[in-house]
N, C-alpha and C positions, 0 to 999 in steps of 0.2 A: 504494500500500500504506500501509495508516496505522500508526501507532507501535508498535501494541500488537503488531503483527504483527511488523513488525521486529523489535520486541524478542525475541517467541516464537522466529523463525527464527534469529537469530544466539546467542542461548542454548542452543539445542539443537546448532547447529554445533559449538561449543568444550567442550560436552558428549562429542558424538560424536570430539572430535579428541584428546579426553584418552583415553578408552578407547582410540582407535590407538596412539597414542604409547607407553602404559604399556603394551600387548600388546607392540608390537616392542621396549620396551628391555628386557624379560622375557624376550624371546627371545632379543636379544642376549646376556644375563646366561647363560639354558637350554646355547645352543651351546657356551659354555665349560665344564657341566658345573653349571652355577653352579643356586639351588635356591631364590636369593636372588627373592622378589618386593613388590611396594609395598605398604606401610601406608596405607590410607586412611583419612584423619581427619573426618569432618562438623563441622563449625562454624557458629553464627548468631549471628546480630546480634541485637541487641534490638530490643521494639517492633516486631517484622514487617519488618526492615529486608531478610531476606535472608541469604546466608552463602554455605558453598563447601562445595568437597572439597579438603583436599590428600593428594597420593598424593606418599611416600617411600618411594626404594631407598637402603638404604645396606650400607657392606662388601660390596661385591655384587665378582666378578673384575674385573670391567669398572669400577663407578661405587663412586668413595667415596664421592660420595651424590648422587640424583638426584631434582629434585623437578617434580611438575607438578601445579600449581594452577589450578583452574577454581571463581570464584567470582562470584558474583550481587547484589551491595546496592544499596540504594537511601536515602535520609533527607536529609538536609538537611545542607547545607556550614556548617562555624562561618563566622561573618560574617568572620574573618580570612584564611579561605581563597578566598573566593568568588571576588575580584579573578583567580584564578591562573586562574579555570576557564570560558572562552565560556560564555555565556548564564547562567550561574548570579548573577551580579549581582544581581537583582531579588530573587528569593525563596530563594536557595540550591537550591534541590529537583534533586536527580541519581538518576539511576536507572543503574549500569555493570552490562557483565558481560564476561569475558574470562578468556585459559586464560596462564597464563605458564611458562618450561621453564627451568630451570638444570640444567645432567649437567656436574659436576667429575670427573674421570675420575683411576682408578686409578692407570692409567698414562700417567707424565708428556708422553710423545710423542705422545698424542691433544689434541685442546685440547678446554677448556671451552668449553660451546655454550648460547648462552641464546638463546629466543626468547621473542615474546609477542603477541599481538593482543586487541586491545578492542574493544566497540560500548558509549559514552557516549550519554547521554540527559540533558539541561539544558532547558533552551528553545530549544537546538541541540541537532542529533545530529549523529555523526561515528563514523569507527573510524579506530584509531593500531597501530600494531604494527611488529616488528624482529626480526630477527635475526643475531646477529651470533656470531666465533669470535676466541676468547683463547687460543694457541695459545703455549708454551714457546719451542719452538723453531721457528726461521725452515724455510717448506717452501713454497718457491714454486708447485710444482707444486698442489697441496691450496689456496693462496691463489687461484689461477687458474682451480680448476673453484668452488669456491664460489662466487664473485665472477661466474662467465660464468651458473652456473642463476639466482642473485640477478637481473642483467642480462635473462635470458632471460622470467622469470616478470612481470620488470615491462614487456616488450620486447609480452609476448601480451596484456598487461592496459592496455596505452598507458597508461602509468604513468613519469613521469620518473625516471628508474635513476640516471641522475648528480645529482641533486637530494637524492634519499634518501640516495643513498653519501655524498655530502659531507656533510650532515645524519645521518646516524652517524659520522663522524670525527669533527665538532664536538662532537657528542652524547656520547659515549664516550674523553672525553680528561680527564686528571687535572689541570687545571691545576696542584697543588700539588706537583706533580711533573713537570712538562712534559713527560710524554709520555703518549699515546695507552694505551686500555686493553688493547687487542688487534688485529685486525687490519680491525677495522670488520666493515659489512653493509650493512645498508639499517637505515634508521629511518622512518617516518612518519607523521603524525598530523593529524587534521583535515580527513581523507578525507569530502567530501559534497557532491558534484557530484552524483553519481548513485547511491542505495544500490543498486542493482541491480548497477549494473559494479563497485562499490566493495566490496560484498560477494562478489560473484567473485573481487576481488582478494584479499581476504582468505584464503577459501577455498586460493584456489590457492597464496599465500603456505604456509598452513598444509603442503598435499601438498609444495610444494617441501623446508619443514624436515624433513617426514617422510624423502625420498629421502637430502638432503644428510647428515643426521646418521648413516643407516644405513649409506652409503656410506664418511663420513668415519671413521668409529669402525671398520668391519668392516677398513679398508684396514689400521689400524695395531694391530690387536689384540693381533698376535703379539710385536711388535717389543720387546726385551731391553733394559732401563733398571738405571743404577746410581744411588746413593745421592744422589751428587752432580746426579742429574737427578731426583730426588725433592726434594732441595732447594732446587733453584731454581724447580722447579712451585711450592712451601711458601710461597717471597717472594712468588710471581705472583700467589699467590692472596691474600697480604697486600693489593696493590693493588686485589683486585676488592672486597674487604671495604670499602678506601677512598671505592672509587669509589659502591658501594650504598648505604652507609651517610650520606654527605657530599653525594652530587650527584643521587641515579639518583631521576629524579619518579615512577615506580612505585610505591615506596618512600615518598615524602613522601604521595602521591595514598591509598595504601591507611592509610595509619597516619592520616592526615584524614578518612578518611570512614568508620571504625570497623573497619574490616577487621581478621580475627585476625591477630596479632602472630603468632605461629608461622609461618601461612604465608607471609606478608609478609617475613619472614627467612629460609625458609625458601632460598631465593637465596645465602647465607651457605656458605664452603664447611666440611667437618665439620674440618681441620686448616689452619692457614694460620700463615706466620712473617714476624717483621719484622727 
């Protein structure tokens, strides 16, 4: 298969994975009575570079605010960036595209849930992608089913599960605070042995976020929170502010290669305390 196609085919994927996503967290929001649905914003780059869509829920029952990002650019790396990025050395020239999920949740007893997968185009291609869960409070039970479908989806895709897991612990740790950002996930990046199994894997990554977060969110929907467990979610998500802002290469990647700030931030939770 040559470039162009790939490109075609995994653009159209994370197209089609955003529309699922924004339907089920609608319906999520519906079942509670809720009337709350996404704003979606178009955006482009200059010069034919490309752009996206972001879709935001906020004050929704369920999600203080939820965003899912599917965006498409291409242009040229500044010469300071190019060092960070395979194959872009020689002439800069990158073409990305990929969907990314931040859901900061209402209520404190659910945790915040990010995910994200990419397909990069340099003079290498590859795809990167994670998901992982920042959870308030300790629930072994909920750490144990996450971590065994995580396991399971990389087990079908012969994909190294303990490579990724430990590669999001390192990934997802604050050093300036020495401790970790939540309870991990998988992380990986640089996938291209094989685009064919590589984008299965993705694929199937994506259905797994779909189950895991429906699951995880519907289980604790109901459960009764006080002031002092809004507060300490407030600190929690001080941290995640830290960690996006200071460490997360998402973050650096899209604000280098012209990506709109909005959506780029959009990962930001809408209240957070220090």
């Amino acid at each position: 298969m040559n470039i162009k196609d790939k490109k075609i085919y995994s653009e159209k994927w994370f197209s089609y994975l955003q529309s699922q996503l924004c339907n089920q967290f609608e319906k999520i929001e519906k079942d509670l009575n809720s009337s709350k649905k996404f704003i979606s914003t178009n955006w482009f780059k200059d010069n034919k570079g490309g752009g996206g869509t972001y879709k935001i829920l906020k004050n929704g029952k369920i999600f203080d605010k939820v965003g899912v990002n599917k965006s498409t650019v291409s242009g040229i790396f500044s010469k300071k960036f190019r060092k960070n990025i395979p194959g872009a050395q020689k002439d800069g020239k990158y073409w990305a595209s990929g969907i990314s999920v931040v859901a900061h949740m209402k209520n404190p007893k659910i945790p915040a849930i990010h995910f994200n997968t990419r397909f990069i185009v340099t003079n290498k291609n590859w795809f990167g992608g994670g998901i992982d869960l920042t959870p308030c409070f300790k629930d072994k039970k909920e750490e144990i089913y996450f971590h065994s479908k995580l396991k399971e989806v990389c087990k079908e895709n012969k994909k190294n599960y303990n490579k990724y897991k430990n590669w999001c612990d390192k990934y997802f740790f604050l050093p300036h605070r020495n401790e970790p950002r939540g309870i991990g996930g998988i992380f990986f990046d640089y996938e291209n042995k094989n685009w064919e199994k590589d984008f299965k894997f993705v694929r199937d990554v994506g259905m797994t976020f779909l189950e895991v977060s429906k699951k995880i969110i519907k289980k604790k929907v109901k459960l009764r929170y006080k002031d002092i467990d809004k507060e300490k979610q407030l600190l929690k998500r001080g941290r995640y502010v830290e960690f996006n802002l200071l460490y997360d290469r998402g973050t650096k990647f899209g604000l280098n290669s012209g990506g709109n700030t909005e959506a780029i931030l959009m990962s930001l939770p809408p209240k957070a305390k220090w």
